[in-house]
Each structure stands twice: as C-alpha cells, then as structure tokens.
N, C-alpha and C positions, 0 to 999 in steps of 0.2 A: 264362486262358480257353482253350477248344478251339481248335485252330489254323483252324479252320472256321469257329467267328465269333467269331473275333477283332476287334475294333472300331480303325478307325484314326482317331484324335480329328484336325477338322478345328481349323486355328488359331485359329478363334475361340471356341472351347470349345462346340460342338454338339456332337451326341448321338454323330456319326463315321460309317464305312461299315462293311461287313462285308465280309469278304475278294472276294465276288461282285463286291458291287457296285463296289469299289476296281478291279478288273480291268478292268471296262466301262468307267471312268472311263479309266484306262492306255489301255485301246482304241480308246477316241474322240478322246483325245489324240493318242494318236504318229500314229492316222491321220491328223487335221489338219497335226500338224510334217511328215508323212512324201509331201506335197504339194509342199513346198518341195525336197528332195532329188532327190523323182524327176522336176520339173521341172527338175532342172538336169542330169540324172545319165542319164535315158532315152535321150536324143539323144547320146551320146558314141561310141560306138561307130558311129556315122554320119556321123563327124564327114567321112571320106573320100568316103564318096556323096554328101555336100553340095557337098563344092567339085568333086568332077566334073560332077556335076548342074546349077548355077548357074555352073559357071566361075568358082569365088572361089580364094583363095588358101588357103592355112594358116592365115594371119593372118588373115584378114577370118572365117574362118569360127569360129575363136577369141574374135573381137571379139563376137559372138551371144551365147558363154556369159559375155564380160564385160558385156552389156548385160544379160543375166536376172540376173546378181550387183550390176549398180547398181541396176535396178530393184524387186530385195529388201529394197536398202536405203532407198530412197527411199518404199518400201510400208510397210516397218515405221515411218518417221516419221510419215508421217501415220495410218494403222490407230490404231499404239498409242493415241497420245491420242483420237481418235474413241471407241476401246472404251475410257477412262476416261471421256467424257460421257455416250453412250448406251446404256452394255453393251457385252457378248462377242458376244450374239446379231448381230445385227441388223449390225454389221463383216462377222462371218465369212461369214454367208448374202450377201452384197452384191459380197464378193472373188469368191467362188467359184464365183459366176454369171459376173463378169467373167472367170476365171479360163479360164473356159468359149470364150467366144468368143473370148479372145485366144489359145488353144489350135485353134481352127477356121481361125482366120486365118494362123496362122502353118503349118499346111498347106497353105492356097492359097498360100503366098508365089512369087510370081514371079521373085524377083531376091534374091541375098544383101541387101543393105540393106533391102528391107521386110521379111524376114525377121528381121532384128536390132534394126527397132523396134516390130514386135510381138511378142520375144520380151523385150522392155525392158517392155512390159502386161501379158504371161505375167508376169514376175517380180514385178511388185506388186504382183499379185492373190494370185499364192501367197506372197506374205509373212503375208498374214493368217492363216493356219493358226501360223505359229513364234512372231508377237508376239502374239495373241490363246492360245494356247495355257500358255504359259510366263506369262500374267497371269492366266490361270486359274487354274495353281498356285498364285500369291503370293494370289491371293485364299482359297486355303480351308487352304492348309498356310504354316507357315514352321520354321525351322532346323533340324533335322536330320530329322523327317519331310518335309520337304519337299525335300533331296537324296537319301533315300531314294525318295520319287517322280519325281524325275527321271533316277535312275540305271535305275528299271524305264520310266520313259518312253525312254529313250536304249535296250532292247534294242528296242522298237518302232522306232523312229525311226532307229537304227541296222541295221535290216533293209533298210530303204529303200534307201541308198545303195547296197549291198552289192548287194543285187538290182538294182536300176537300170538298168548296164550290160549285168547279165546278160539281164535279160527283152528290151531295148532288143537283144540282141544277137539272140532267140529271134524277137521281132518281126519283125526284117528278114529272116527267112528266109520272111515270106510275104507280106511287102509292101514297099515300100521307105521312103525317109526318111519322106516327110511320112503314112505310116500310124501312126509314134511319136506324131505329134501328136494325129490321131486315138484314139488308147488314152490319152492325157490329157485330150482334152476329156468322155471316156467317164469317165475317174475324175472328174474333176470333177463330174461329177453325180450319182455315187454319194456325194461328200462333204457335197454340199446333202444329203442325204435323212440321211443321218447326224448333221449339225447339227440337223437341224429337229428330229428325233426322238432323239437319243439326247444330247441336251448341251441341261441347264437353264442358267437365267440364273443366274451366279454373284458378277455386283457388284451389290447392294442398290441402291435409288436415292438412301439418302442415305448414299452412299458414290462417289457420282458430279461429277464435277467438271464444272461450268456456265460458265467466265469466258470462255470462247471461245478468240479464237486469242493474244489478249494475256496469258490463265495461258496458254493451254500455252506458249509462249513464255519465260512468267516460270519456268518449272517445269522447262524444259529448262535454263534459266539455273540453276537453282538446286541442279539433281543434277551439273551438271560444275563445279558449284565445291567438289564434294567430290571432294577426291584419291584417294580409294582407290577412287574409282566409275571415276575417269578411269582409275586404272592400269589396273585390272581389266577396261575394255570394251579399252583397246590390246593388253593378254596375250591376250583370247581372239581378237579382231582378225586379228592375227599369227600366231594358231594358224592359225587358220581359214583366211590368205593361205597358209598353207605347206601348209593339206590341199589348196586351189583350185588354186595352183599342179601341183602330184599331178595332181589330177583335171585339169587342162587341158593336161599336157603326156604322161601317161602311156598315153592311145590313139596317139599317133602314135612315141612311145618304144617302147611293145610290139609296136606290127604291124608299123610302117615300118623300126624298126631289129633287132627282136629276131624279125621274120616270123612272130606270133601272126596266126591268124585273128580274125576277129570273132567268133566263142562264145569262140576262146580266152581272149582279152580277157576277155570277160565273167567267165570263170570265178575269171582270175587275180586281177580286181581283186575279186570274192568274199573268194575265200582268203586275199586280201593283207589285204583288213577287217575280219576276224574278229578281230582283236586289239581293234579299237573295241568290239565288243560285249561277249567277254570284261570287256574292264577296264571297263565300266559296270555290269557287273552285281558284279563284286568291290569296286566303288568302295562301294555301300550297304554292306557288310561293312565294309571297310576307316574311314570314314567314322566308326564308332563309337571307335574307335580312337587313330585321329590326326585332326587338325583339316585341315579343306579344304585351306586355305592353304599346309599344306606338302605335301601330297598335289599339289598345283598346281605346286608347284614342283618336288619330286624327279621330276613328269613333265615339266618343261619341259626340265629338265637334262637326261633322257635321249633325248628328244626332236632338241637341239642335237647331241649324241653321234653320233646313228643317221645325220641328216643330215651330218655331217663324214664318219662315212666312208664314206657311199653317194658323195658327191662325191670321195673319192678311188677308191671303186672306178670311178663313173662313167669319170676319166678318166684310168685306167689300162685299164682292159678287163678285171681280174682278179673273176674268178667267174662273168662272164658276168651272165647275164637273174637268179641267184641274190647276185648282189653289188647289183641294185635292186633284189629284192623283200623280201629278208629287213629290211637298214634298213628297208625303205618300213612292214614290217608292225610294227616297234618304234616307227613316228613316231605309226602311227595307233592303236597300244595308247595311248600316253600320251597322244592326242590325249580318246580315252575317256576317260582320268582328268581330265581341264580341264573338258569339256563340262558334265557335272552340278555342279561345284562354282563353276566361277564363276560364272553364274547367280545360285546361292542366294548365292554373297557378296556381289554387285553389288547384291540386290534386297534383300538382310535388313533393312534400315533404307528401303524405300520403297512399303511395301505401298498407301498414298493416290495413289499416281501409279506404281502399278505397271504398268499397260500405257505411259505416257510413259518409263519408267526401261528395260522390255523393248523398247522401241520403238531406244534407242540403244543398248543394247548388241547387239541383233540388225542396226544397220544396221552398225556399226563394224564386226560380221561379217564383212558382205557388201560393205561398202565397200573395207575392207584386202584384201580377198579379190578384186575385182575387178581391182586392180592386179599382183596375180602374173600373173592370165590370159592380160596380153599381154606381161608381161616372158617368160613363156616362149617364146610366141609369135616376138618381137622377137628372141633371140639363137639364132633357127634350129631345128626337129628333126631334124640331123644324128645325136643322139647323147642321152644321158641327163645329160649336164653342164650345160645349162641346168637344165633342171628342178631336179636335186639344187643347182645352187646356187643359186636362188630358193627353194626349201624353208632351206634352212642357212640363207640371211638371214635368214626372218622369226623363224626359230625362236630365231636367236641375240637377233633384238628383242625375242621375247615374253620370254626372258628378261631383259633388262634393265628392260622396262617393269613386269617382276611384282618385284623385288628392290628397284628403284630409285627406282617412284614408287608403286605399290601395297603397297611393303615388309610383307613376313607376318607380322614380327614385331608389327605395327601395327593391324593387323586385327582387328575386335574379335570375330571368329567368327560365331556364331549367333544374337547375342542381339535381341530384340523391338524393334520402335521405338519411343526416346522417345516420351513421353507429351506431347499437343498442348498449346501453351503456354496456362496457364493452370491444370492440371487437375494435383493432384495424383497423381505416379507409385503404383501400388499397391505395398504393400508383401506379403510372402509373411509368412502370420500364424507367429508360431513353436511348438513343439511343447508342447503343453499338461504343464505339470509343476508341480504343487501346491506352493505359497511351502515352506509347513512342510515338508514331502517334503525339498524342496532344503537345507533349513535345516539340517533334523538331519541330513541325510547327512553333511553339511558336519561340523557340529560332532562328531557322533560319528567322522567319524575323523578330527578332530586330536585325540578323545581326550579332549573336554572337555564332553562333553551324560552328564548322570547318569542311570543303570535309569530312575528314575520318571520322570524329565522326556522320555523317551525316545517319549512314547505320545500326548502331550499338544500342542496348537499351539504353534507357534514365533510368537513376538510380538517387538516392535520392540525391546523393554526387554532380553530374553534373546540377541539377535542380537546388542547392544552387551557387553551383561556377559559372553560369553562368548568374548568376542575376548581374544589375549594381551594384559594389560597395555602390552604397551611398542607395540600399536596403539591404545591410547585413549588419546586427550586428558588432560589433567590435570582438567578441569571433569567428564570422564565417569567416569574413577577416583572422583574425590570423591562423586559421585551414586552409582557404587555403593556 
C-alpha cells in the first residue's frame, strides 16, 4: 500500500489506523508520558535558587526530587489498577486536575518541607500519564508493532527530558523558582483538554476488571510470581536509578564544579540526551532484526562500560567537563535502547491486567530511581565521583538482574497471551494444497506415477500401491 495510507492493524485484529491518524495517537501519548519527565526535569536547573531561597541544604533540596520519584511510584500502583476497573479515561482526566493543584501549591510553598510534600502529590498525579499511557499501548497493539510504537513514543517522550532543563533554564531568566511551577500547572491543563478531546476509551467494558482491592491484590500476587516479569521491572529499575542518579547530581556537577551557567546547563544536558532519542528511534529499525532481549542487553553492557570510565575519569581529573559528558551520552544512548523494549517484554503475556502489570514496572522505575537521588546527595557535590559511581552501581545491577534472573536466553520474545483456561488455543489454518496435487508430485518424482495416471485423482489404494515394496506391509504386498 501507499506509504500515505498505509494501515497499522491494532492487536486485536480491527480494521487499524492510517498513518495520520497513528501520528495523533503518538501525540496524545508522549504528551501524557511527557508530563511525568517535565515534572521532574523543569525545576533542575533551580535546584540553587531553592536552597538560597528557603535556606535548605543540597541535600534537603534533593530530597524534593526524591519525593516526586516516590510519589510516581506510589501513583503508578494505585492508577494502574484503577484504569483496569473503570478505563483510561476517567484516571487520566482525575490525575491531571490534581496534578494541577498540587503544581499551584508547590509554588506557594513557604518552607523546603512543604515543598517536598506537595511535590510527593505533584508526583502521583503525573504518574497517570506514564501508567495510563503505556496500557494504552497494550491495549490496542502487542509484539513487535507494539515496540515499534513505543520507540516513535520514546522520540516524543524523549523530547521531554531533553528540553526540561532547558526551557526550566529559559524560564528563570523571567521569573524565579516558583514561576517553574507556574508553567506546570498551565501544562496541566492543556493536558485535560487534550484527554477529553483527543484520546477515546480504549478498554472495552468487558475487559475491565471488577473484584476490588482483593483481585488487584491477587493479581499483583500473581505477575511477581513470574520470574522474567520480576527480572525485567529490576533491569529497567536500575536503569532508571543510574539515569536519576545523572539527573540528580549533574546540576550541581556542571555549575558548581565545572562553572556552567544555568542555560548552559540546560543546553548540555540537551546535547548530552540526544543519544536517547537517536537510539529510540533506530531501536524500531533495529528491533526487526534482533530480538529485544539481546538488544537489552548488548545496551546494558555498554552502558556498565561508559560508567566505569566516567568514574575513572571522574577521579582522575583527565578530559575535564569532556571525560563526563561524552560517558554520560553513551549511558543514555543505551538507556534508549532498554526504554522501548522492556515494556513490551514485561507486558507481552499481560494484556488482562495491563494497567496493574504497567503499574509495577513503572513504580520499580521510580522507586530504584528514587534511592540514587539521595545517595548522590549523601557522598557530597565536591566533584563528579559520586555521581558516576551511583550511575556504575545500578548499571552494573541492571546487568546482573537482566542475565541472572530475567536470563534472555529464556524469554519467550513477542508472542500473544495463552489462551484463558478452558478455551481452546487457535490454531493458524495451513496453506491450502489439494491432496491429489501433493500426491502425484510425490510420486512422480520418485519416479513411480505413470503418463496416464499422471491426470487423474490420487486415491487411498494408489497412495499404498505405489510405495516401494520394502515400505509395505506383507498383508499390503499381498492386496496388491
């Protein structure tokens, strides 16, 4: 078909979208994921006008971005399952009003600690955009169109971050800290009008799960008793601790020790990014190719790599501001290649509880992620050697967790979910080829179908009599 309407069939065998309207779908998506980023990612570049401002430390003012990363996670456990009872709708529009106010308030904050627990309701209201989104997915694509959709979600969503700092940095040159919050509670309500209007309900009703809080319960019980779900939310976990880690110690590494301005910042942690988006969008390429699972891994490895020797240039001094950045932008190339594909391997077998199934592995995100924030914090911004060695940890775990307990060799790829007990699996009909067809091809070339018999049906009697001798029976010898 024309590259123009081209059709992308949804996973439940519907009619599909056409390239347009597939685009608007991307659009509406990475807006909502791109909610969660810039709420964490805005305020970075301020992280110094805040503790001048309130009189807080490094630490306490760090402690903010680890509360917006528990309260992501704590968002995504309850969201998820919510948006498996009563839909996508009616979550997302509910967060994002909250999302609103707890963005008003954390502007008026008077004092570091009210600040950091209404930036803990900031974070659980914009978790509904990452887990409501990503069960979006599962609900209308699965296996490899469905990490081809999340690799063109990841350039959306991957803009976010990237810009974040910078805009956060463009910001403060006409207001100060708390007009950041201001410009999120303004996005937030460009995101209600975009939910209401531009994202239909995509979980059927009877595809919606009613046992209350005893299934979800039973149903969280019963996705972490599968080992390769557990490897796999610890792999992206640990990624995700060593990009936090990055993002929580690299505004005070780049200004305070490396004397960047705040655009500069902004700009470097841009250019430093661009590797994420890059490899999200070669990942859909890539992705046809070779299977997720080792794609996740040859990134985890190179990943461990970059981080070893940014931590030995750390603490040597050798390259300067170029011995972190260059590691830093090969951690978060390969951090692109994880993003899209472990998703689609965590959820390929959970599409009935796919906003409960999104729901943990977007908290184990933001949970492992919240504990870098203040180990960096905790060992000083002297220098760029905490950072890079909280990055080099997790990344050396996410490799152990992806080899050792999610092992790739073990993973079954892409394929559909068992069929619900009781209900015979479908089978794929096979290629229509007429008996007699098969028959004579058969026999004429071993040589033993005669000119005239050559035209005529193949029957049960000719199928036996014209087998060699020494494969028939004694009783079918004698019949013929």
């Amino acid at each position: 078909m024309p590259a123009r309407t081209r059709a992308v069939p949804d996973a439940d065998g519907g009619t599909g979208l056409s390239r347009s309207a597939m685009i608007r779908r991307v659009l509406v998506l990475g807006a909502l994921t791109a909610l969660g980023p810039l709420t964490i990612d805005l305020y970075l570049p301020a992280f110094p006008d805040i503790a001048g401002d309130l009189g807080a430390t490094e630490a306490q003012v760090q402690l903010t971005l680890t509360g917006t990363l528990l309260g992501f996670a704590v968002g995504q456990l309850i969201l998820g399952p919510w948006s498996d009872a009563v839909g996508r709708r009616r979550p997302l529009i509910a967060a994002t009003l909250m999302h609103v106010v707890a963005s008003l308030l954390c502007a008026l904050a008077p004092t570091i600690e009210v600040l950091g627990v209404f930036r803990v309701l900031q974070g659980m209201a914009a978790a509904a955009g990452a887990v409501v989104s990503m069960a979006v997915v599962r609900d209308l694509y699965t296996g490899l169109p469905a990490v081809q959709l999340l690799s063109r979600l990841m350039l959306v969503t991957g803009v976010a971050p990237v810009l974040a700092p910078t805009l956060g940095g463009q910001v403060l040159q006409f207001t100060d800290w708390r007009g950041v919050f201001w410009v999120l509670a303004a996005l937030g309500l460009g995101l209600v009008a975009v939910v209401v209007f531009g994202l239909e309900e995509t979980l059927p009703e009877d595809r919606r799960r009613s046992g209350g809080i005893a299934d979800t319960v039973r149903t969280y019980g019963s996705i972490l008793h599968e080992r390769a779900f557990v490897g796999l939310i610890l792999t992206g976990g640990l990624m995700m601790a060593a990009l936090f880690g990055y993002i929580a110690g690299s505004s005070f590494v780049f200004q305070d020790v490396f004397g960047l301005s705040e655009q500069g910042y902004g700009i470097l942690f841009g250019v430093n990014s661009l590797g994420l988006i890059i490899a999200t969008q070669l990942n859909a390429r890539l992705v046809r190719r070779v299977r997720p699972q080792w794609i996740v891994a040859g990134a985890l490895v190179a990943a461990s790599s970059a981080a070893a020797l940014m931590l030995v240039f750390a603490a040597t001094g050798a390259l300067g501001i170029y011995g972190i950045a260059v590691p830093l932008f090969v951690i978060l190339t390969s951090v692109g290649f994880t993003m899209p594909n472990i998703p689609v391997l965590a959820l390929a077998r959970h599409s009935r509880s796919a906003g409960t199934a999104a729901a943990l592995l977007g908290a184990m995100n933001f949970a492992v992620g919240a504990v870098s924030a203040p180990l960096v914090g905790a060992f000083g911004s002297g220098s760029a050697v905490p950072m890079a060695g909280v990055m080099l940890g997790m990344s050396v775990l996410a490799v152990a967790a992806m080899f050792l307990i999610a092992r790739p060799r073990h993973l079954t790829g892409l394929e559909p979910d068992p069929p619900i007990t009781g209900q015979t699996p479908p089978v794929a009909p096979e290629p229509h080829l007429p008996r007699e067809t098969a028959t004579a091809g058969r026999r004429r070339r071993l040589g033993r179908l005669s000119p005239d018999r050559a035209h005529r049906p193949a029957t049960a009697h000719d199928t036996v009599r014209d087998r060699p001798a020494r494969q028939r029976s004694r009783w079918q010898r004698s019949r013929s």
